[in-house]
N, C-alpha and C positions, 0 to 999 in steps of 0.2 A: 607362595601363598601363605596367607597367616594362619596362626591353626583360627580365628574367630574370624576370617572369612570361609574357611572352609565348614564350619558351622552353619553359617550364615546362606550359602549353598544350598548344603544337606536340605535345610528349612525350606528353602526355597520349592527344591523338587518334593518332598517330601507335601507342602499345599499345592502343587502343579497334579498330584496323584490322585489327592483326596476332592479337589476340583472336577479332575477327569472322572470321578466317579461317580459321583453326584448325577450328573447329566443321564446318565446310562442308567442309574439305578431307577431315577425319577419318569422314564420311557419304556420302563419294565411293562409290560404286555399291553402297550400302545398298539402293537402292531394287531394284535389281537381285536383288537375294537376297530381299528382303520378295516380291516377285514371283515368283520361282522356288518359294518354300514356299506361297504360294500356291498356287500352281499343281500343285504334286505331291501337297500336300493337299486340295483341293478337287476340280481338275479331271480328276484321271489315275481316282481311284475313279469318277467318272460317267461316264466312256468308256467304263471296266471293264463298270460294270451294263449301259451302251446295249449293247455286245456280247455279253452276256451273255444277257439280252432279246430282240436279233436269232436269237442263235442258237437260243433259246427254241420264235421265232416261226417261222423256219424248220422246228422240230420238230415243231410241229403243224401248219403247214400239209403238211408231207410223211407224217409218218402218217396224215394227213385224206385223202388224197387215194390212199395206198400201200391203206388199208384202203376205200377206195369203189372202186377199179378192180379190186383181188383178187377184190373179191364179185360187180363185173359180169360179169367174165370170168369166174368159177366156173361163175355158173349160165349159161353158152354152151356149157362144156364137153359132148363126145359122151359121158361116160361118168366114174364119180368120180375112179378114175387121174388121165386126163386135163384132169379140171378142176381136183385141186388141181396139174398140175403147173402148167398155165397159170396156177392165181393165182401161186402162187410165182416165175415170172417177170414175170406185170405187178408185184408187191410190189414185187422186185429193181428193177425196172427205171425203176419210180415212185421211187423211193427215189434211187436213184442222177441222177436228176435234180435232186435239194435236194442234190445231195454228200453223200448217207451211203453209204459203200462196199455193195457186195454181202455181203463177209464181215464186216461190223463186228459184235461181238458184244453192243454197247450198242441195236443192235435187234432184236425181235421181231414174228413174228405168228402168231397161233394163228389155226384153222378151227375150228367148231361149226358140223354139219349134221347134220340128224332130219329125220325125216319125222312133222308134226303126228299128231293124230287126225283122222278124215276126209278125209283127202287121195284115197283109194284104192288101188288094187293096185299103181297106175303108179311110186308112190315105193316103193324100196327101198334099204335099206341106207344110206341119207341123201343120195341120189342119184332125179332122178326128177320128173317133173310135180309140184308143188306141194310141193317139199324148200326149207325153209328153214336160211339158210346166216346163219352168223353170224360176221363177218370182227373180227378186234383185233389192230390192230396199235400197239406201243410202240418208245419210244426213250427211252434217259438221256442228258441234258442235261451234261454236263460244266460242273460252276460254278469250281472250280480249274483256273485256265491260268498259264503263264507265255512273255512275252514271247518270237518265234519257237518255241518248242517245243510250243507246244498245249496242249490237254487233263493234266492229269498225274491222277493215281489220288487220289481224293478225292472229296466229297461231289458230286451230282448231281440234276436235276430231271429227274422221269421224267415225259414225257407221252405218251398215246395217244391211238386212238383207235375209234370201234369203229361197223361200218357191219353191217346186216341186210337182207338181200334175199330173196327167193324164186323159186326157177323157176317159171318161167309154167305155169299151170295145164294148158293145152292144146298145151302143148310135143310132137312128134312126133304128134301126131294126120295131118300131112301138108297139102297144101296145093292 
């Protein structure tokens, strides 16, 4: 080998290095950004749903529970007054243990009480030995939120739920 190819060489590998490096430096924290869109496309909407979902589940188990204590309590009440006021505060008060305020107006709950056929004189007015009471209670589900601010006005899943009881047949007969 002459010594000006072996120069010639040198040159050679010496652009094959500066080549090779180029590529590499130029992809420096690519990886970083394939990551980040990743990540804000893929994994921020499934957090979104899991919360979404949570909040879901939270809605029916508290109107599950808002609508079986209103109906208990109904039928203990002394007199109709008095029992829907007490459903009305176990509802409140059930509710407001899953965190849905007392006044939020995304829930509801309606009473239905009658007195069947055959119950006797004792039921009246849908109050009474053998009155059945028919409790439903609902919530919307808030599906638009935004980061720190909450819920904002938009589309919603509504669920309830709906419990039926009876006062006991031999209720005030005495003891």
């Amino acid at each position: 080998m002459t010594h000006g190819a072996g120069r010639r060489a040198r040159g050679v590998e010496r652009e094959a290095r500066e080549v090779g490096r180029e590529p590499r430096e130029a992809e420096r924290g690519a990886a970083v950004v394939e990551l980040l869109v990743v990540f804000l496309t893929l994994l921020l909407p499934l957090v979104y749903v899991m919360v979404v979902m949570a909040d879901v589940q939270r809605a029916l188990l508290a109107t599950s529970s808002a609508a079986r204590e209103a109906g208990r309590v109904y039928v203990t009440g002394a007199d109709r007054v008095d029992a829907e006021r007490r459903a009305g505060v176990a509802y409140r008060e059930v509710l407001a243990t899953y965190g849905v305020g007392a006044g939020d107006a995304r829930a509801g709950m309606g009473l239905q009480v009658g007195c069947p056929a055959g119950v006797g004189a004792g039921c009246a007015g849908g109050f009474g030995p053998g009155a059945e009471v028919r409790v439903v209670v609902t919530y919307r589900v808030p599906v638009a939120r935004l980061p720190f601010l909450g819920a904002v006005a938009g589309p919603g899943l509504t669920v309830g739920a709906t419990h039926h009881t009876r006062v006991d047949r031999f209720r005030g007969l005495g003891g």
